[in-house]
KEPA-713603 format. One record per residue (C-alpha): residue number from 1; residue in one letter; x, y, z. Coordinates in Angstrom, 1 decimal, decimal comma. Last residue first. Layout:
BEGIN
[pt NUM; A; [X; Y; Z]]
...
END
This chain:
BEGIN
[pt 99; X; [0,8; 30,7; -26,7]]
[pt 98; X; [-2,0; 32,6; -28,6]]
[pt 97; X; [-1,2; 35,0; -30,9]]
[pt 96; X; [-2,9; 38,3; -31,5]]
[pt 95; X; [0,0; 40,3; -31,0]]
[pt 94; X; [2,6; 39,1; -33,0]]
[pt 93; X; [0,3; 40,1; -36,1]]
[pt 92; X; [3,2; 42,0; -37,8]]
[pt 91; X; [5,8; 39,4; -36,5]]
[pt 90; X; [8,2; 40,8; -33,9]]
[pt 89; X; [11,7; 42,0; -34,1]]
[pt 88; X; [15,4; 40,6; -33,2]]
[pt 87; X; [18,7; 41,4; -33,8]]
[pt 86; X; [21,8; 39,3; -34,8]]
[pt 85; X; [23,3; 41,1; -37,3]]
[pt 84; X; [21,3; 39,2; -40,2]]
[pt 83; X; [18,0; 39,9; -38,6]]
[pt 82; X; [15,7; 37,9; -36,3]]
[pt 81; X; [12,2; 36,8; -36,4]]
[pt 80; X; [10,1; 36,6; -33,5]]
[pt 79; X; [6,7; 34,8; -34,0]]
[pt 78; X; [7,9; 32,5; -36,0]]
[pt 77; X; [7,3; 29,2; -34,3]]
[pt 76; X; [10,7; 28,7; -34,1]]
[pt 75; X; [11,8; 32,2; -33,4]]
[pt 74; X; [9,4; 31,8; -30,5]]
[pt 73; X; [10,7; 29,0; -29,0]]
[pt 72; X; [14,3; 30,1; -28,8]]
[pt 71; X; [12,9; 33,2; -27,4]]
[pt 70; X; [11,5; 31,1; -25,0]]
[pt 69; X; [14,9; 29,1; -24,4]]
[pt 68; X; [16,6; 31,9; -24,1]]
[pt 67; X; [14,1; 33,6; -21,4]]
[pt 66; X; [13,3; 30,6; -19,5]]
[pt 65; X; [16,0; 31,8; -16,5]]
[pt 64; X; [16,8; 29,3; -14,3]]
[pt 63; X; [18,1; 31,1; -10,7]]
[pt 62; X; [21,0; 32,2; -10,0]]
[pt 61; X; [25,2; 31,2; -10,4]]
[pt 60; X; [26,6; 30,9; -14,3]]
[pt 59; X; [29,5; 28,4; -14,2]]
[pt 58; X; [27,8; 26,8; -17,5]]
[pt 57; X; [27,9; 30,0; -19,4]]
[pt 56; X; [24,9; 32,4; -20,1]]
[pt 55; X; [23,5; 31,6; -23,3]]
[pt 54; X; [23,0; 35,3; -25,8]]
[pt 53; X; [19,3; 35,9; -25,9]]
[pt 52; X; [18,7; 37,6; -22,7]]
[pt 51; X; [20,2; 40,5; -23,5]]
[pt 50; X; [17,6; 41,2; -26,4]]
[pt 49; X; [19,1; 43,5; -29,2]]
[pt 48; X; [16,7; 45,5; -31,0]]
[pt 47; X; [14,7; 45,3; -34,6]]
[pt 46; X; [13,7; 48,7; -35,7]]
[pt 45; X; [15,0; 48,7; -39,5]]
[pt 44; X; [14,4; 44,9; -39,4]]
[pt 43; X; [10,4; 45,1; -38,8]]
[pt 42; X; [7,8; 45,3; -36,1]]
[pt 41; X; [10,1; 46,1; -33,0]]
[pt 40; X; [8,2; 49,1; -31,3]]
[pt 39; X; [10,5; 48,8; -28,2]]
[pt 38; X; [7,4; 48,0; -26,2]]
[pt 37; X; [6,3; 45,7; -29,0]]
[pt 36; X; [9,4; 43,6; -28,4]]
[pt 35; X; [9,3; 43,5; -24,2]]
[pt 34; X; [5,6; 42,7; -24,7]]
[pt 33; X; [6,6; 39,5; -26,8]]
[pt 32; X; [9,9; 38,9; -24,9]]
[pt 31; X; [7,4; 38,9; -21,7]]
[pt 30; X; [4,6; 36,7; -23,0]]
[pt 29; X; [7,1; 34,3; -24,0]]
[pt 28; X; [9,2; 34,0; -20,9]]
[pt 27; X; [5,2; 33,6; -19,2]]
[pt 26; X; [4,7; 30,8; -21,7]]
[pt 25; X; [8,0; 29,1; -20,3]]
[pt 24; X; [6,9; 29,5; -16,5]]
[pt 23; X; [3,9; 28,1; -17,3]]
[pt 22; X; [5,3; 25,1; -19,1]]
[pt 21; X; [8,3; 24,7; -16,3]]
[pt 20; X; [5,4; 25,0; -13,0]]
[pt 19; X; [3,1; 22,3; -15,2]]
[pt 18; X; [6,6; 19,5; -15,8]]
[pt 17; X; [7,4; 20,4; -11,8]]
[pt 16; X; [3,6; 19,2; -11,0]]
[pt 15; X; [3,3; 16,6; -13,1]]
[pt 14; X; [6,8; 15,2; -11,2]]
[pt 13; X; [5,5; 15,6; -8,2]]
[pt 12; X; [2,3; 13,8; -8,7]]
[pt 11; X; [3,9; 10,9; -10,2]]
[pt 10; X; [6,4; 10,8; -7,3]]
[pt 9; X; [2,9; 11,0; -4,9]]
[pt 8; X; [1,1; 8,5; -7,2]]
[pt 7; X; [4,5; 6,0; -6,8]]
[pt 6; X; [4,4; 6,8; -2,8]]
[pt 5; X; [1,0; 5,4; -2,5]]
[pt 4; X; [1,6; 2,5; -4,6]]
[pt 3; X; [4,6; 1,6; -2,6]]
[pt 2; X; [2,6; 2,2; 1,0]]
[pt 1; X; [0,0; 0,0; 0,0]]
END
């Protein structure tokens, strides 16, 4: 009894930690997204730099931050598309989609 109990409870856990990464993730999204229009970022004459999307190195102390791997996300999908310099703007309709 106590084994079954303790497999739903790891099970549980590990649901949990998967749902906490996903919404964290979306809300990395949300934020590049905003962070873009907010910069008026709509085309590659007014695309910007992002801090966050250059890899901090392995020895790097603090928490996980999603914002690479969002933006990493969102260039997939293209919603964020990214010039030949290295810069990034938003998608004319950026706005309307749903993550």
């Amino acid at each position: 009894m106590k084994a079954v109990l303790l497999f739903f409870v790891l099970i549980a856990a590990f649901l949990l930690t998967q749902w906490g990464a996903m919404w964290r993730g979306k809300r990395a999204c949300r934020a590049i997204i905003k962070d873009l229009a907010d910069r008026g970022a709509y085309d590659p004459a007014s695309a910007v730099a992002l801090p966050y999307a250059q890899k901090k190195g392995i020895l790097h102390v603090g928490l996980r931050d999603f914002k690479p791997q969002a933006l990493q996300s969102l260039i997939h999908r293209e919603i964020v598309l990214t010039t030949d310099d290295g810069r990034f703007y938003l998608v004319a309709n950026a706005q309307d989609v749903s993550l």
